[in-house]
C-alpha positions in Angstrom: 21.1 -63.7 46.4 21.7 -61.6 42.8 18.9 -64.5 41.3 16.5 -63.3 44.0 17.0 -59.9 43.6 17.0 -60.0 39.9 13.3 -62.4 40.0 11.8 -59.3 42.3 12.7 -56.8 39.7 10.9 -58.9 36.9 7.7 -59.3 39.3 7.7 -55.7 39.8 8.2 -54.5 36.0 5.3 -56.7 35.1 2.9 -56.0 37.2 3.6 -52.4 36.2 2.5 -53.1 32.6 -0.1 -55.0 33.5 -1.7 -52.0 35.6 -1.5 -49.2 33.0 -3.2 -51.3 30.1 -6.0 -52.5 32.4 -9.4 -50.5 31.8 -10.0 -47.7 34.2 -12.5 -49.6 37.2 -16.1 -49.2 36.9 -16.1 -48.6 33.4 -18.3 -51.5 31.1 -17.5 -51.4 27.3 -20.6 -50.9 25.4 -21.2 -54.0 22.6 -22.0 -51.9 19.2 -25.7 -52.2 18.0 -26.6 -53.6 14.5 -26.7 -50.5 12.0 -30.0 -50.4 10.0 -29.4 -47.9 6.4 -32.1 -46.8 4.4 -31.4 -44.5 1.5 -34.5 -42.0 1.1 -33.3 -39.8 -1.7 -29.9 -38.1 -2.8 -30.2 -34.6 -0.5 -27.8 -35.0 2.2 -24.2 -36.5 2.7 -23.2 -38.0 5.9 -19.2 -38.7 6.3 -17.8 -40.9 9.0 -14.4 -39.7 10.6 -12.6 -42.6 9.2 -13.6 -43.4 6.0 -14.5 -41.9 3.1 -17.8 -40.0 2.5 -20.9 -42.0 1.8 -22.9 -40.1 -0.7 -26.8 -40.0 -0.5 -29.5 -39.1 1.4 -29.2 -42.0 4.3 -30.9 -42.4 7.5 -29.4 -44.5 9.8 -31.2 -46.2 12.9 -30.3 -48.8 15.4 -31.7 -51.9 15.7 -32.3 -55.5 14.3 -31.1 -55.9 10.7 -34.3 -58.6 10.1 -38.1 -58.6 11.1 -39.1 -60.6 14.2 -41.6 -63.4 13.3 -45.0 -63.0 14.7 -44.8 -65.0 18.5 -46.1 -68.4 18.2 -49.8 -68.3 19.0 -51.9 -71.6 20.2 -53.9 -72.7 17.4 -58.0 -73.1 18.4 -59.0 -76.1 18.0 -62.7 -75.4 18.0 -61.9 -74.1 14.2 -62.3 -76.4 11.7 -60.4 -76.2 8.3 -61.9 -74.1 5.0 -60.3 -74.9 1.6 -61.6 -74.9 -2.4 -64.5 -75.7 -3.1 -66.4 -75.0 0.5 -69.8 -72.4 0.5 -71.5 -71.2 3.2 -71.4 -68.6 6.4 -68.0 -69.4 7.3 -66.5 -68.9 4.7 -68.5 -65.9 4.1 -66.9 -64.9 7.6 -63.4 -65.2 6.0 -64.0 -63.7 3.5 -65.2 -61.0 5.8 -62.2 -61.0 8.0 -59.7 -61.1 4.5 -61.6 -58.1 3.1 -61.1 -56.1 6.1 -56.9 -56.6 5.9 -57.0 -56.1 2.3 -56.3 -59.3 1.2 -59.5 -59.9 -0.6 -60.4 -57.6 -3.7 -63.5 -59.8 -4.8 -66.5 -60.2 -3.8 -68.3 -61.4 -0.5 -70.4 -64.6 -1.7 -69.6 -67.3 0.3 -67.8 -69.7 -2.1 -64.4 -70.8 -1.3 -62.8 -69.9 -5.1 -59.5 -69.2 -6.4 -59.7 -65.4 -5.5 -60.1 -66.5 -1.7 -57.7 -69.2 -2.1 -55.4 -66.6 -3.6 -55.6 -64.0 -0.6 -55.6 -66.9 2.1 -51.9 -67.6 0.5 -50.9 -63.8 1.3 -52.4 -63.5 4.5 -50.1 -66.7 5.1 -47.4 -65.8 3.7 -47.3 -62.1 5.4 -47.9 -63.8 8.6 -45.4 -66.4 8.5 -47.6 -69.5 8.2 -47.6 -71.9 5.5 -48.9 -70.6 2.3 -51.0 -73.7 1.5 -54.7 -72.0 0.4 -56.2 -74.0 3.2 -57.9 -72.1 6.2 -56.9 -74.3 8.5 -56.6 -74.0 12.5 -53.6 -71.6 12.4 -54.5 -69.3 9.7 -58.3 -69.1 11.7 -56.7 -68.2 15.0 -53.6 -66.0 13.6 -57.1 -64.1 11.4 -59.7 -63.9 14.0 -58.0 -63.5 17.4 -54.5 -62.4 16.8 -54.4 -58.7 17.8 -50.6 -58.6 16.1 -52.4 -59.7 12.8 -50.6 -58.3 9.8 -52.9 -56.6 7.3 -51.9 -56.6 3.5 -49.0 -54.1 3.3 -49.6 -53.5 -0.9 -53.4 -53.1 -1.1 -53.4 -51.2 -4.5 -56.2 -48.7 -4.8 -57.6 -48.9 -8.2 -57.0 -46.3 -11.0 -60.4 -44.6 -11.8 -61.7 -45.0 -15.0 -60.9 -42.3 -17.3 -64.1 -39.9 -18.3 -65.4 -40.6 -21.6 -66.6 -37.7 -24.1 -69.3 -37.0 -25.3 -70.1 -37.0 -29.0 -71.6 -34.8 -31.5 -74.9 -35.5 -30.3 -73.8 -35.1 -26.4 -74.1 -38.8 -26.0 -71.7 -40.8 -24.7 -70.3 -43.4 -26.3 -70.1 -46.8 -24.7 -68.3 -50.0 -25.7 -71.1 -51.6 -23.9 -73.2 -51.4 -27.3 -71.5 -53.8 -29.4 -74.2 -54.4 -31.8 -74.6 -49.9 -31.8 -71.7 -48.0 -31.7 -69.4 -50.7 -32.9 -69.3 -51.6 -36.2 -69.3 -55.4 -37.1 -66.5 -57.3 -39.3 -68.6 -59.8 -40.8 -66.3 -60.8 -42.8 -63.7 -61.0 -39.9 -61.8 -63.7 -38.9 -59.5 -64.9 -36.0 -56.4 -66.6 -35.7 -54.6 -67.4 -32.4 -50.8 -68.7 -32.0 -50.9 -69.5 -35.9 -54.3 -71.2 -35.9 -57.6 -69.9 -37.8 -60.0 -70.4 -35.2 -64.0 -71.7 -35.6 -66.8 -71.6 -33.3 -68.3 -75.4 -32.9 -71.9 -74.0 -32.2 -71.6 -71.7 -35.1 -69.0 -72.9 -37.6 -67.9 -69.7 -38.0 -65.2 -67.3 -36.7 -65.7 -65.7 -33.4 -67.5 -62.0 -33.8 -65.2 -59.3 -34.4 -66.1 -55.3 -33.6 -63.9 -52.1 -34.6 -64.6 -48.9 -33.9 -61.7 -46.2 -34.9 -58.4 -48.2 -33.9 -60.1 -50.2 -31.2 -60.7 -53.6 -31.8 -63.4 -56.0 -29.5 -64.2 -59.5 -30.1 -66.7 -61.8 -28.4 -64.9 -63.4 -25.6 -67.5 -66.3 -25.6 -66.8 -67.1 -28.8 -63.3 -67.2 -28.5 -63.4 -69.1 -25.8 -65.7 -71.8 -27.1 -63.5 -71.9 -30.3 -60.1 -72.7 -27.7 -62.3 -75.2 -25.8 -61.9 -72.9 -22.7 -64.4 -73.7 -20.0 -65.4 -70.3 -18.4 -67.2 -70.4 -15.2 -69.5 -67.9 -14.7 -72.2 -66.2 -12.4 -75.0 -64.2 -13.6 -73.2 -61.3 -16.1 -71.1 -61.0 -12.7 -68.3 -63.0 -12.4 -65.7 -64.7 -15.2 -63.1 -67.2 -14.4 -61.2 -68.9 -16.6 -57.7 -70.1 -17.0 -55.6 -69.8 -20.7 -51.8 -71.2 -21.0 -51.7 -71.3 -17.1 -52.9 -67.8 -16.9 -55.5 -67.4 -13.9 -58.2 -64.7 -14.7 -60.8 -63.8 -13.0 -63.2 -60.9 -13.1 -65.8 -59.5 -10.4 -68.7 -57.0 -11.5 -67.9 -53.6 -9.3 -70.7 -51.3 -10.7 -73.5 -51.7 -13.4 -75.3 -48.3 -14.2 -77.8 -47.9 -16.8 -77.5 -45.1 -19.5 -80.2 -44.2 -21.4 -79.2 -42.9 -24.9 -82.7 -42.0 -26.4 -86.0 -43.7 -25.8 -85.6 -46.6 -27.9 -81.7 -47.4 -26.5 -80.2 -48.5 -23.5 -76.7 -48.9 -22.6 -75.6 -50.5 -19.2 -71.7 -48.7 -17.7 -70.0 -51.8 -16.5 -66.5 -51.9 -14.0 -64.9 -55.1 -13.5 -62.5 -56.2 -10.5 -59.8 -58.0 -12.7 -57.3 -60.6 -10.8 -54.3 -62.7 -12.7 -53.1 -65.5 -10.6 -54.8 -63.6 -7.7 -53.0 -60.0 -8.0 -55.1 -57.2 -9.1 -55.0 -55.8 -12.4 -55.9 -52.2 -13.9 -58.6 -52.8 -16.4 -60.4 -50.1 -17.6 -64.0 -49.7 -18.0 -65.4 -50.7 -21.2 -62.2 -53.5 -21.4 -64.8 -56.2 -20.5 -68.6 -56.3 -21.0 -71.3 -58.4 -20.3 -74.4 -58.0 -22.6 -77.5 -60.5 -23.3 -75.4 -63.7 -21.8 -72.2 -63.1 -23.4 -69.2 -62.0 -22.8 -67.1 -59.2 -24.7 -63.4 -57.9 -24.5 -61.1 -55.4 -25.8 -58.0 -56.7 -27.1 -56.5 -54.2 -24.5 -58.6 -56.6 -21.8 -56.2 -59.4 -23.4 -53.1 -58.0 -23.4 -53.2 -56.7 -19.4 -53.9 -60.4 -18.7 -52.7 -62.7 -20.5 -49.8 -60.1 -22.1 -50.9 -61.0 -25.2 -49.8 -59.3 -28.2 -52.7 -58.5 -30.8 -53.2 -56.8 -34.2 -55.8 -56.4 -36.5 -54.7 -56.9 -40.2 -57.2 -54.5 -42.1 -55.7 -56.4 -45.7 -56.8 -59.8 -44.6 -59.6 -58.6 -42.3 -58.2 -60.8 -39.4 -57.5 -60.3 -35.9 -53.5 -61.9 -35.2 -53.0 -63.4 -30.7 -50.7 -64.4 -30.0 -50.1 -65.5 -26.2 -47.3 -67.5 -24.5 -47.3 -70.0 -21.8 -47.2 -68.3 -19.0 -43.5 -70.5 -18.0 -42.3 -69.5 -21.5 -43.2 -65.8 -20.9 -41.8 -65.3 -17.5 -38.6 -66.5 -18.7 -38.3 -64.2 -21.1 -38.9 -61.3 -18.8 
């Protein structure tokens, strides 16, 4: 009889416990959301009640801590696919369609180059597709009918080009005169990565230009003398690639400037891409004159990041540029 009273008492006690550490009935804890923290700027201080205070300007918002993919869409196969090398309306229509999300910087001319290649690869890319340069079914479908399209997020606006003064004659001078307002080193001569350099057609060095502390040099000859193909379009388009280095360059605006009534001038500005990101090239960096092609040594060092100096003793202009492997690692 004391074992059964004794077992009744134990029931009892633990039920007792159980009760008061139940939750109160009808009330759902609440699962804590993922914390997003974005630091803005170092104004305000925000100090949680059990730790220590977290110092910055923070704002803090709820949600997922990474972006949702795009929702698979159903490719069209009515679209065919658009890669290197194709011309023609379509492509004209991508380029189009790339321009107007600000993946394209060049021009609008129908041939399927390394500039649309390029911004094909970042619409992919930004659109979670696979950054292959072809236009294929996908990429057509995700550009054309996909109202959740993502447009470039970086476009870069383009620094304007700085006003140049005039002279003591109220002229402006152009670096588009080469053969006026520069003064020729015809005794100049060239030497690239430790190797005097020589023109085949010519036998000689490629031209060389100074005026003040700048320094220009004919780009067609310097590329002849590396055995650089350069494809190009009519004084409006240059491509060529140097140690892996993609340029490429895309006439903007052409003006002409009259100087006096026996001298014209022509104000050139340049779209300038490397390995399809824009560049900041300045006017006057890169010229087109007469079917050839001019440069600044600035022009050389915002692409290629070449180092260059002019040795006034020796008359001769020193490049020097890196593979573009070789340089990267170094940065």
């Amino acid at each position: 009889m004391d074992f059964v009273k004794a077992l009744l008492v134990y029931m009892t006690v633990t039920m007792a416990l159980n009760l008061q550490a139940a939750p109160t009935p009808g009330v759902r804890p609440e699962a804590t959301p993922a914390l997003n923290v974005t630091v803005v700027g170092e104004t305000e201080n925000l100090t949680d009640e059990l730790t220590a205070p977290i110092v910055g300007s923070i704002v803090a918002t709820l949600g997922p801590l990474t972006p949702t993919p795009l929702p698979t869409i159903t490719p069209n196969a009515a679209y065919g696919t658009l890669r290197m090398g194709d011309r023609g309306e379509e492509v004209r229509k991508l380029q189009t369609r790339l321009k107007e999300l600000g993946y394209l910087q060049g021009n609008i001319d129908g041939a399927y180059g390394y500039q649309t290649r390029n911004a094909v690869m970042l619409f992919q890319r930004n659109n979670y597709l696979d950054a292959d340069g072809a236009a294929g079914k996908s990429t057509l479908t995700r550009l054309y009918e996909d109202p959740d399209v993502i447009p470039n997020p970086a476009v870069i606006t383009p620094t304007p080009a700085p006003t140049a003064t005039p002279d003591a004659q109220g002229l402006i001078p152009i670096p588009e005169e080469p053969m006026g307002a520069w003064q020729e080193e015809l005794k100049a001569k060239v030497m690239v990565n430790g190797e005097m350099l020589t023109v085949p057609d010519t036998n000689a060095s490629p031209r060389v230009w100074k005026r003040g502390a700048d320094v220009i040099l004919s780009l067609t000859d310097l590329l002849s003398a590396l055995s650089i193909k350069a494809d190009t379009s009519w004084g409006n388009q240059l491509m060529f690639v140097w140690q892996d280095y993609q340029v490429e360059a895309y006439l903007t605006q052409e003006a002409k400037l009259e100087r006096s009534e026996d001298a014209e001038g022509f104000i050139q500005a340049y779209d300038v891409a490397v390995d399809g990101r824009p560049v900041t090239v300045y006017q006057g960096q890169l010229m087109y004159q007469d079917g050839q092609w001019y440069a600044l040594t600035d022009f050389l060092k915002t692409t290629l990041n070449a180092e260059c100096r002019w040795d006034e003793e020796e008359k001769t202009l020193l490049i020097a540029v890196q593979e573009k492997a070789l340089a990267d690692a170094v940065d």
